[in-house]
Legacy VTK file of the C-alpha trace (Angstrom):
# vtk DataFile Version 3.0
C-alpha trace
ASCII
DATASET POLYDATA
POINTS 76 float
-0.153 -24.467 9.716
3.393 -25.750 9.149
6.350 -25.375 11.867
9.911 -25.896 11.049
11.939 -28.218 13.675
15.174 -25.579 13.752
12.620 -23.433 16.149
12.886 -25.272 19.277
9.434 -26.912 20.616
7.868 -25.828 23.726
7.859 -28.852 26.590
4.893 -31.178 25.915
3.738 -34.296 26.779
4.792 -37.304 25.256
3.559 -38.109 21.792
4.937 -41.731 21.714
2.431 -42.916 24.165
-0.997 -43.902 22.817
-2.419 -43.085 26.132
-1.270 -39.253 26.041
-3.271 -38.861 22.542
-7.305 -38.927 22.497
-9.829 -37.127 19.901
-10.108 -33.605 19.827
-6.626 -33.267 21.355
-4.392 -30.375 19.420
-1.394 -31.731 17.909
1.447 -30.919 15.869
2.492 -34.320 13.459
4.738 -34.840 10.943
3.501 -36.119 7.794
5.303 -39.175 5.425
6.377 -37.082 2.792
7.780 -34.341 5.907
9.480 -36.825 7.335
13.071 -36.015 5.758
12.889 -32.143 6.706
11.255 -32.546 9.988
7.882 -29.680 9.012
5.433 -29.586 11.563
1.694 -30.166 10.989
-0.222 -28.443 13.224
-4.011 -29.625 13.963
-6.690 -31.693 16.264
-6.930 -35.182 16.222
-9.819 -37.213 14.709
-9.241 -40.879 14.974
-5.775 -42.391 16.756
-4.987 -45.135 13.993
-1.771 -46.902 15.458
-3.444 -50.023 17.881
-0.194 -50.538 20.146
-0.029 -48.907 23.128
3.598 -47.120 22.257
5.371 -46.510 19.053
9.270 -44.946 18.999
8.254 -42.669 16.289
5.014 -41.517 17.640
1.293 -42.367 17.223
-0.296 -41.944 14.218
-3.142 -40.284 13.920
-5.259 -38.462 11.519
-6.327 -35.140 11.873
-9.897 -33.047 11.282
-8.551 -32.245 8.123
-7.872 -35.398 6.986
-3.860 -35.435 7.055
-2.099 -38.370 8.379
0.723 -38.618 10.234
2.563 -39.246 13.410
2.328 -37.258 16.848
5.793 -35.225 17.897
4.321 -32.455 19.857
0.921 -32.004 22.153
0.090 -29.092 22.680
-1.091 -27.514 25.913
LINES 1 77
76 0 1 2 3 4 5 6 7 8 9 10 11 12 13 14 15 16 17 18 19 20 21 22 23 24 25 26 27 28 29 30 31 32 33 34 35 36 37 38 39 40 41 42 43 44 45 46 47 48 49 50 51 52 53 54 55 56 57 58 59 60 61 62 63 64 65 66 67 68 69 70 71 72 73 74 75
């Protein structure tokens, strides 16, 4: 599922913070090559894969279904 940034985003937690994110958290990321447009990626986290404990950008992590990419909403 796919989400375009022009919609604005419900209030979430912070997805900056590596201590927000854990496994099986729902997440909507936005992948490398969706980095230009902003599109949404909308899934539950697998494995966190950046190691310090904030990033400005937001954590990367890779998703259930295997996408990579970096954390800009959490869901509720």
């Amino acid at each position: 599922m796919t989400y375009d940034l022009s919609i604005p985003p419900r209030p979430t937690s912070d997805g900056t913070r590596r201590a927000n994110i854990r496994p099986g958290l729902h997440v909507r990321i936005v992948l490398k090559q969706d980095q230009p447009t902003g599109k949404l990626t909308e899934g539950i986290v697998k494995d966190i894969l950046t190691n310090s404990p904030t990033h400005p950008h937001g954590i990367k992590v890779r998703l259930l279904s295997g996408q990579i990419g970096r954390v800009k909403e959490i869901m509720p």
